[in-house]
N, C-alpha and C positions, 0 to 999 in steps of 0.2 A: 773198918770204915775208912780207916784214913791210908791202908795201902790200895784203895777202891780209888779213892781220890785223887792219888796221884797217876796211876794210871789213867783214867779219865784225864787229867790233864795233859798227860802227856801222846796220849792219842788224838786230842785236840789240837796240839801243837803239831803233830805231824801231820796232820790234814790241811792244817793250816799254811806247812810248806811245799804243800804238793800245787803244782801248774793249772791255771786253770783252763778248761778247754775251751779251746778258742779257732776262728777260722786259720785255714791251712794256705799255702800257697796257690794262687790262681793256675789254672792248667795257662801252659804257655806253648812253645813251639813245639810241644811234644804232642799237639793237637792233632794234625796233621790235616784234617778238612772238617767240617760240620758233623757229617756221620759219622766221622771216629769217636768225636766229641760225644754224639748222642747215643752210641754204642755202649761205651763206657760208663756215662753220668746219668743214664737213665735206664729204665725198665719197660719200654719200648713206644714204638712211634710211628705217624705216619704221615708223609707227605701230603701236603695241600700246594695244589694249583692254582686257586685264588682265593683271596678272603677279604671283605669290607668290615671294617674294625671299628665302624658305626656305634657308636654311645661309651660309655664309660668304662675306661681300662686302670690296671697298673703294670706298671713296666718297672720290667732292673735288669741292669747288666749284669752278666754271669759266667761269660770269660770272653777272650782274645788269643788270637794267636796275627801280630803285627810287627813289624818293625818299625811302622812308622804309626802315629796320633792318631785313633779314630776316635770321634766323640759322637754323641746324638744330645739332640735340644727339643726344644719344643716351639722354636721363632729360626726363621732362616738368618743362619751369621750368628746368632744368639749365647748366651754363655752356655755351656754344656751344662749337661744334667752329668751325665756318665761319661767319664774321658779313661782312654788307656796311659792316659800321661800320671795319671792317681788314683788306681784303682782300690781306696779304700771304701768307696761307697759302695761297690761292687752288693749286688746281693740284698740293696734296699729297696722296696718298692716306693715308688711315686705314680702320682694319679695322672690322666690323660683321659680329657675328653674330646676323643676324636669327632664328633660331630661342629667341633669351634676351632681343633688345636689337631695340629700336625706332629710327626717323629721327623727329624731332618738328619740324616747320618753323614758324616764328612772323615776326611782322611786327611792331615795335613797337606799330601803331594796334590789332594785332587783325586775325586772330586767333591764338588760342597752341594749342600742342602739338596741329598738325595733323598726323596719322600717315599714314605713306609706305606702309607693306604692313597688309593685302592691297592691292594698285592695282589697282580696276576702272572704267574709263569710265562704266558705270552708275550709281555711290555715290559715285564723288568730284568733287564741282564744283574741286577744287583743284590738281590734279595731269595731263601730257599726260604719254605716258612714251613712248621713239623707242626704235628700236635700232637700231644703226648697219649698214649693209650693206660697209662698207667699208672700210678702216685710214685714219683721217685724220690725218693730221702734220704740218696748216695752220694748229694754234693755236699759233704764236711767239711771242706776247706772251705767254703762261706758260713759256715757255723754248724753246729750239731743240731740246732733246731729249724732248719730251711729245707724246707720241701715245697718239692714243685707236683700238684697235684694234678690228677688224671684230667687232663682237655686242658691244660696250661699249650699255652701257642709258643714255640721259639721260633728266633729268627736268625738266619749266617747271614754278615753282611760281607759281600763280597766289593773290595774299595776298588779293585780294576773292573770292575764290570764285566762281565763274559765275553772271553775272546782276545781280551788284553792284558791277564795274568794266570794266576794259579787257578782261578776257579773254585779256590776251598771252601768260600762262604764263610771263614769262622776267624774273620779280623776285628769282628765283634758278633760277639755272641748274647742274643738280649731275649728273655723270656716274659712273656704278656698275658696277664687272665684279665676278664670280664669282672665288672663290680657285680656283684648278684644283685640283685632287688632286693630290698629291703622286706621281710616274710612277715606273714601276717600272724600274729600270736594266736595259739590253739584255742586262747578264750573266745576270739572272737567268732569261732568257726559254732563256739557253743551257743554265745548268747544267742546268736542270729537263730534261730531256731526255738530259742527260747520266749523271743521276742514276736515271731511269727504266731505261737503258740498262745500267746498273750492278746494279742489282737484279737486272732480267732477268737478265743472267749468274751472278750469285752463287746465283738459285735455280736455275738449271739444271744448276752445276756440282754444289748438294745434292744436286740430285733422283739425279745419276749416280751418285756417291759414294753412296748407298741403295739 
């Protein structure tokens, strides 16, 4: 019992020095443009040419590849939500109700308070927008437990705008779902019929008694 014991202890003590898993390095200039990024970090995807982002979102940043400061906020000029100057928030979601409240994306050099919705491929040189076809749960340097799940929207923001830099779209890189509605619990599906069922008889036991 007591050689049981010390072993137990001493396998506790090695567990207890072992690293615990934690997020990894942000992908950086090894990105090379948007679709290399969603090549890689996802399990696949498809282009959208416009999208109205009407009612309740949450958004998080989820890489960069910049040399210079891109942030997004939620008030033009505003403090950042997500900045490449600190990317430890990287990978939290926050709430956004696009029907009151705006995404405004900036780049230190220029330019500021570039707005995310409406997102149309025709009027925006700045913005690609993907939706995801499939549950991805290969971004581990934002933790072991972050997944981005099938019909998650990402966004490349591109800070030269089309035609006066790279083109790559992935100076910020920021991923967006819908709040689902609030579900309606299985009892209610029950009693409702149950209650239907109840009437029924109570009026027919009136109509007798008459």
């Amino acid at each position: 019992m007591k050689l049981f014991t010390t072993l137990l202890s001493l396998g506790l003590l090695t567990l207890a020095q072992l690293p615990l898993a934690s997020a990894g390095t942000l992908p950086g200039s090894n990105i090379d443009n948007v679709t290399t990024y969603l090549n890689e970090y996802t399990n696949g995807y498809t282009e959208l040419s416009s999208l109205d982002f009407y009612g309740k979102w949450q958004y998080t940043a989820i890489a960069y590849e910049s040399g210079n400061t891109n942030t997004i906020s939620l008030t033009e000029n505003g403090t950042p939500t997500f900045s490449t100057a600190s990317n430890a928030s990287f990978g939290t979601w926050e709430d956004i109700n696009f029907s009151s409240e705006q995404l405004f994306f900036e780049d230190s050099d220029g330019p500021s308070n570039v707005e995310l919705d409406p997102f149309s491929a025709a009027n925006s040189s700045y913005f690609r927008v993907f939706q995801l076809t499939a549950d991805s749960d290969i971004l581990n340097y934002l933790g072991n437990s972050f997944t981005l799940a099938l019909g998650t929207i990402i966004v490349g923001f591109n800070d030269n705008g089309l035609g006066l830099g790279d083109a790559d779209y992935d100076d910020m890189i920021v991923a967006l779902k819908p709040v689902s509605a609030v579900p309606i619990p299985a009892a209610a599906f029950l009693f409702a019929p149950a209650l239907l069922g109840f009437m029924g008889l109570r009026r027919k036991a009136k109509n007798i008694a008459a």
